[in-house]
C-alpha positions as CSV (number, residue, x, y, z in Angstrom):
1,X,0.0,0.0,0.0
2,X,1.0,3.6,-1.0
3,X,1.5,5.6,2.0
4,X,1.9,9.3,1.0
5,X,3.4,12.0,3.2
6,X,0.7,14.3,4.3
7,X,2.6,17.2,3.2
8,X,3.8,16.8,-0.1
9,X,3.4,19.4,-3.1
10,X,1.9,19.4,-5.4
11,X,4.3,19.0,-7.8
12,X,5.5,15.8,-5.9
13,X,2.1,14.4,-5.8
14,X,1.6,15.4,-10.3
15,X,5.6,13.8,-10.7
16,X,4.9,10.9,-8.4
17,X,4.9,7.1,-10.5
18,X,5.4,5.3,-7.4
19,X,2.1,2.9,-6.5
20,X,1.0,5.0,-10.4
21,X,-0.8,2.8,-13.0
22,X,1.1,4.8,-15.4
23,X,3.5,1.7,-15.9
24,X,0.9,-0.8,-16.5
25,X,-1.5,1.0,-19.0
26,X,1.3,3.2,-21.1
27,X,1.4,0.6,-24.0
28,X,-2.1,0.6,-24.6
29,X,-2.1,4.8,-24.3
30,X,1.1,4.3,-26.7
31,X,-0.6,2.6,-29.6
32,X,-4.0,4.6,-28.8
33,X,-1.8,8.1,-29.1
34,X,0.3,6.4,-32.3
35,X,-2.8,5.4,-34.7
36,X,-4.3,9.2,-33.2
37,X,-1.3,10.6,-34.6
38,X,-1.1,8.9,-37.9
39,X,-4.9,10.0,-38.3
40,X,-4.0,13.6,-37.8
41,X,-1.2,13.6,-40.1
42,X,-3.1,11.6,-43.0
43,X,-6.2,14.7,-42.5
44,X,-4.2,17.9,-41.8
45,X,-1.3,17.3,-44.7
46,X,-2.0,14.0,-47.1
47,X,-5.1,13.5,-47.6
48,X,-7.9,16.0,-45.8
49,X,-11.2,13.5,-45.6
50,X,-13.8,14.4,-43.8
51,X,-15.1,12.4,-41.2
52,X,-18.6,11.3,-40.6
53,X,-18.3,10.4,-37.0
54,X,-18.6,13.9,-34.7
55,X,-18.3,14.5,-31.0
56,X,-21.9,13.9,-30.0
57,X,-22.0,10.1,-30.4
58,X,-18.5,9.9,-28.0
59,X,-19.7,12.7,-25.5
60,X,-23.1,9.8,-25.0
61,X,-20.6,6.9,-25.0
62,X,-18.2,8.6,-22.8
63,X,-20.5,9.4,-20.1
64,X,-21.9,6.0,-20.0
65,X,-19.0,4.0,-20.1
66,X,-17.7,6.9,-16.9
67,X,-21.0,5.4,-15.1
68,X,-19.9,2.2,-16.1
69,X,-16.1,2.3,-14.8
70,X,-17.2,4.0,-11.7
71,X,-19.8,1.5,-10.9
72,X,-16.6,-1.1,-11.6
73,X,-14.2,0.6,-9.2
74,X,-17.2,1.3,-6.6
75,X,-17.5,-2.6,-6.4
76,X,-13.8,-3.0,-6.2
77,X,-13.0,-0.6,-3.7
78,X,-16.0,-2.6,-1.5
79,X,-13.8,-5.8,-1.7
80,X,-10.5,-3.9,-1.1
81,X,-11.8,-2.3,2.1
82,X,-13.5,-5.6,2.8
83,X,-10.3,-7.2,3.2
84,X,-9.3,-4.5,5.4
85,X,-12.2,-5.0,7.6
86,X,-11.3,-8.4,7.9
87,X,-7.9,-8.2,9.3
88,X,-8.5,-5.4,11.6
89,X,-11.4,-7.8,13.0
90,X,-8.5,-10.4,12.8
91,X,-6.0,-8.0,14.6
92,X,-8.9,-6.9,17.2
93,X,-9.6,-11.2,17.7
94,X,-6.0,-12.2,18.4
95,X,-5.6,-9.3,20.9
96,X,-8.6,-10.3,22.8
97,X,-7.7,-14.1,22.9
98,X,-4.0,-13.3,24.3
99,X,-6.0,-11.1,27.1
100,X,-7.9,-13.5,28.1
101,X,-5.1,-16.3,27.8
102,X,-3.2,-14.1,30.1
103,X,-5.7,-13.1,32.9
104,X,-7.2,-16.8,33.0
105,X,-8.5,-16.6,36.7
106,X,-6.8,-20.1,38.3
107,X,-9.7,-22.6,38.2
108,X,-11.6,-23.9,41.8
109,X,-9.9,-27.0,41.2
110,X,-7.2,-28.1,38.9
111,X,-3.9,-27.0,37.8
112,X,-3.8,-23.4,37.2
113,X,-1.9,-22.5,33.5
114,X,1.7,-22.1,33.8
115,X,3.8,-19.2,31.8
116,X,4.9,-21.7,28.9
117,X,1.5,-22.9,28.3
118,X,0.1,-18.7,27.9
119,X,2.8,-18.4,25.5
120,X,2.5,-21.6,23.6
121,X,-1.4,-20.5,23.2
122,X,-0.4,-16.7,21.8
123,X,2.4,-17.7,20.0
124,X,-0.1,-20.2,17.7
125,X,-2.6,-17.3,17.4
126,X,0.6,-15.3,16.0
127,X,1.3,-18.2,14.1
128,X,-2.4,-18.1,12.3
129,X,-2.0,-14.5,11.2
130,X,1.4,-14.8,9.3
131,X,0.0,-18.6,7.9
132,X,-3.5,-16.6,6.7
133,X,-1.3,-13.9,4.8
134,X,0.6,-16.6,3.4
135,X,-1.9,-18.4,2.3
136,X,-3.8,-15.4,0.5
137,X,-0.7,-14.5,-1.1
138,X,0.4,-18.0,-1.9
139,X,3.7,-17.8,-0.2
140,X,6.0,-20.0,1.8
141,X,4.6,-20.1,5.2
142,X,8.0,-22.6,6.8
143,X,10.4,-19.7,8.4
144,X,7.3,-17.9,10.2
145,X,5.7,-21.2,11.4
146,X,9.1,-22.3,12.9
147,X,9.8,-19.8,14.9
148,X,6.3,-20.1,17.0
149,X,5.0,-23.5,16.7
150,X,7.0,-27.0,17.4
151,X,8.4,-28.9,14.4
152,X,5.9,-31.5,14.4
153,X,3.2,-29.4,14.4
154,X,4.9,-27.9,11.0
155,X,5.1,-30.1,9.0
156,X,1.2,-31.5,9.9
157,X,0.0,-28.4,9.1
158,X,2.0,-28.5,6.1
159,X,0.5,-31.4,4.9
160,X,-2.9,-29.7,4.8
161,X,-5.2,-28.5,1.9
162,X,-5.8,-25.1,4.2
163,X,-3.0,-24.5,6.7
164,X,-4.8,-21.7,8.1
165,X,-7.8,-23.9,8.7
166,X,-5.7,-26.5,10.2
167,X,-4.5,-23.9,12.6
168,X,-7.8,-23.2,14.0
169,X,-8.8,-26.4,14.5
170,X,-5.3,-26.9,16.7
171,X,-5.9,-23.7,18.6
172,X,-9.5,-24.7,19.4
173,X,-8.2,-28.4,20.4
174,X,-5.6,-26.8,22.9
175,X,-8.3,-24.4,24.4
176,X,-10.1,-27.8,24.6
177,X,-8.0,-30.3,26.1
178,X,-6.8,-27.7,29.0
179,X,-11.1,-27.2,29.5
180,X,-11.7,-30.9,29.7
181,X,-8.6,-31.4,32.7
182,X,-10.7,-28.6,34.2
183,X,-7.8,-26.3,34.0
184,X,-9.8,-23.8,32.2
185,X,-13.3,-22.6,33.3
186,X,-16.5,-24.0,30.9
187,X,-17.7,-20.4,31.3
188,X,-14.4,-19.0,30.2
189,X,-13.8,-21.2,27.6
190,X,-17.2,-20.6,26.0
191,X,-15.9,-16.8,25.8
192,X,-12.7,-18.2,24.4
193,X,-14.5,-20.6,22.0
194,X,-16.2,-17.2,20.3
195,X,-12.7,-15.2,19.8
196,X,-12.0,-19.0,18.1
197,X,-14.9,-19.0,16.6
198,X,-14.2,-15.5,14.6
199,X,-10.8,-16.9,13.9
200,X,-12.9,-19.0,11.5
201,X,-15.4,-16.5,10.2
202,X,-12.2,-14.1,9.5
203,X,-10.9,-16.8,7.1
204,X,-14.1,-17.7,5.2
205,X,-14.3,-13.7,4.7
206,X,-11.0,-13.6,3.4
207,X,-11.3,-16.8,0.9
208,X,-14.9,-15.4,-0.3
209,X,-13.1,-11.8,-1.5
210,X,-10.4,-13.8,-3.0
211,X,-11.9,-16.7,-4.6
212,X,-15.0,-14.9,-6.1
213,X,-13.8,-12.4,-8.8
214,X,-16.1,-10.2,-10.9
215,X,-18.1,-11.7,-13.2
216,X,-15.7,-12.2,-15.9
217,X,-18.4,-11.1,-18.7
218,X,-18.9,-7.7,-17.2
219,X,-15.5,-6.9,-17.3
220,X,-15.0,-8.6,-21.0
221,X,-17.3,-5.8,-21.9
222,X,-16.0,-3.3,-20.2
223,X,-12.3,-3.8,-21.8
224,X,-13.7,-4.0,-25.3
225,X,-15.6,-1.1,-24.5
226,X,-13.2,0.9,-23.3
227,X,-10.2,0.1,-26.0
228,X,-12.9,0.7,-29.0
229,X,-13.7,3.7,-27.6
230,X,-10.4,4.9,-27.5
231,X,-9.5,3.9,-30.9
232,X,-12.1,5.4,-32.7
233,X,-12.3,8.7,-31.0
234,X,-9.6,10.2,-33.2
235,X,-12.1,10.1,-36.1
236,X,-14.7,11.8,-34.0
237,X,-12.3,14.4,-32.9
238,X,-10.3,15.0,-35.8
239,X,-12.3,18.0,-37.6
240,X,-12.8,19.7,-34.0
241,X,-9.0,19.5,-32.5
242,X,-7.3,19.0,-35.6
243,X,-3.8,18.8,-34.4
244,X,-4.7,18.8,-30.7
245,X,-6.0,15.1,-32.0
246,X,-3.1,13.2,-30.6
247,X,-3.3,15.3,-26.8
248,X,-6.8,14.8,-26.3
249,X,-6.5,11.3,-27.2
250,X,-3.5,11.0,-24.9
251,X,-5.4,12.7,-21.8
252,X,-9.0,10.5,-22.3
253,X,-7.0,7.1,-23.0
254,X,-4.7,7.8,-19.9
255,X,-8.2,8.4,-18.0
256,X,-10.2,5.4,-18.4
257,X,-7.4,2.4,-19.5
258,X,-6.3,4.0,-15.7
259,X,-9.6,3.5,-14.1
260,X,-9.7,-0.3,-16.1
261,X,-6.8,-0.4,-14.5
262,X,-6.9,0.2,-11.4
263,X,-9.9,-1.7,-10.5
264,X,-8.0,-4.8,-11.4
265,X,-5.6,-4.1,-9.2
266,X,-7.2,-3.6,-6.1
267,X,-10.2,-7.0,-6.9
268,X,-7.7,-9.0,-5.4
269,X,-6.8,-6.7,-1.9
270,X,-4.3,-10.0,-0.7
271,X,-2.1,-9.7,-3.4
272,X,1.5,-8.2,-3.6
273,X,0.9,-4.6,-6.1
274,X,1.6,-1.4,-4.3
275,X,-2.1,-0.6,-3.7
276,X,-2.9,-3.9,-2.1
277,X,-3.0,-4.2,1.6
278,X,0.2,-3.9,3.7
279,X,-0.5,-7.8,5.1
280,X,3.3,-7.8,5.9
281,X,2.7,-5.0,8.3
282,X,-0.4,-5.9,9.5
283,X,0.7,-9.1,10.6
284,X,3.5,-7.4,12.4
285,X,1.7,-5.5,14.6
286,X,-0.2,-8.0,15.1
287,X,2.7,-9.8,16.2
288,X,4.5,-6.9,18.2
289,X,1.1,-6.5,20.1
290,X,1.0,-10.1,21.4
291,X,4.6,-10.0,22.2
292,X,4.6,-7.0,24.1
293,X,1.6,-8.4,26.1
294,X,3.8,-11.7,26.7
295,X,6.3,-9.4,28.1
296,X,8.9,-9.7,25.9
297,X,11.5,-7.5,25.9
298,X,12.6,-7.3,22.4
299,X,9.4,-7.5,20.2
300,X,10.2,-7.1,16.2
301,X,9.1,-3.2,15.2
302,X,6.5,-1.8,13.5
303,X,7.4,-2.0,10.0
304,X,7.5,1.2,8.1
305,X,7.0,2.3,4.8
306,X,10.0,2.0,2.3
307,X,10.0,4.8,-0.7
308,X,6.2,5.3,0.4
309,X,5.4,1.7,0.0
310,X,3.8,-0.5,2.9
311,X,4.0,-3.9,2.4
């Protein structure tokens, strides 16, 4: 994610191409601006025909494929901040479960929890936020698991279809097993069960957003739409702008292949582009939070951004 400095100029902000789409959609304002250009020069100094296509029909295509685009994006952005929602719930959820891990009253009868077994319990909730972000971004989850959960535990949950899920079920069983020696209150663990329980709920949210994409025929449409528009307009423009063909092209392409754009990039809010969500720093703070709680005296920082972008 693009973090920008809240006083920047606006000259920095015009200049900027960090986190830009400008990178992604220049070849297609390229060859738009090109055959624009070679239309200009064939009218103003080969061969001067005149056009039968005028402004009006583009003006009523324009607006409608604007209405279009921004309906698009509008239904993008809802699965982008979707995503956020979901792992600020998830950051909220793994804060509550460590506090209540940690102030566990010591039951009427039983073995009260020692230190190790606290920690063991936080470090797998830890362990479930950097194996969700793996998992949404199809990375290797092995270095992060290791340094939280046992080896034998690893390389179970390696063997599953959906670590994550794996993970939950282990985290409820451990809640569990320490309820059933009557180490752990029913009535608190029933409190402890729901945190669980959203652990769950958190995932499912996270898989819908991800595995259910626009419906590929509206945005089939919406590509054609958007590239025929842009390669006819020269011939609507032409005995308007004249030589201001290949500019006005230039600004209108730039406009909607950037909105196209852009609302590809931010369907899938797990993924690694620079305006996806900063999971890496996310699941830091989630980490750093449960650490700190634990008492640890060196947790691993906040990460920051790097040239603007948060990862």
């Amino acid at each position: 994610m693009i973090v920008r400095p809240r006083n920047q100029t606006m000259w920095g902000l015009l200049l900027s191409t960090r986190g830009s789409i400008i990178g992604e959609i220049l070849p297609r304002i390229v060859y738009v601006v090109v055959i624009a250009l070679v239309v200009t020069i064939v009218h103003e100094f080969w061969y001067p025909f005149r056009s039968s296509l005028t402004v009006t029909p583009f003006s009523l295509i324009g607006l409608t494929l604007a209405i279009f685009l921004g309906f698009r994006n509008r239904v993008s952005y809802e699965r982008f901040w979707e995503g956020r929602t979901m792992w600020g719930e998830l950051h909220i959820v793994a804060r509550n479960l460590a506090r209540q891990t940690l102030t566990l009253p010591s039951p009427a009868t039983g073995e009260a929890l020692t230190a190790g077994e606290r920690r063991d319990l936080i470090h797998r909730i830890i362990a479930f936020t950097h194996a969700l972000r793996h998992y949404l971004r199809k990375t290797d989850p092995q270095t992060d698991l290791r340094r939280y959960l046992p080896e034998p535990e690893v390389k179970a949950l390696l063997a599953a279809s959906n670590l994550p899920n794996a993970l939950v079920l282990n985290i409820g069983q451990a809640y569990a097993r320490l309820c059933h020696a009557g180490r752990i209150d029913p009535i608190l663990f029933a409190a402890i069960e729901h945190q669980v329980t959203r652990l769950a709920y958190i995932l499912g949210g996270c898989e819908r957003v991800q595995s259910t994409p626009i419906p590929f025929a509206f945005l089939l449409l919406l590509h054609r739409t958007v590239h025929i528009y842009c390669l006819l307009l020269p011939f609507g423009l032409i005995d308007t702008v004249g030589m201001m063909t290949p500019v006005v092209v230039c600004i209108v392409s730039y406009t909607f292949f950037g909105l196209d754009a852009l609302g590809d990039q931010i369907e899938d809010p797990f993924s690694l582009r620079p305006n996806n969500l900063p999971l890496d720093a996310i699941s830091r703070a989630v980490e750093n939070n449960l650490l700190s709680m634990l008492g640890d005296a060196n947790p691993p920082r906040l990460l920051q951004p790097v040239d603007t972008l948060l990862t």
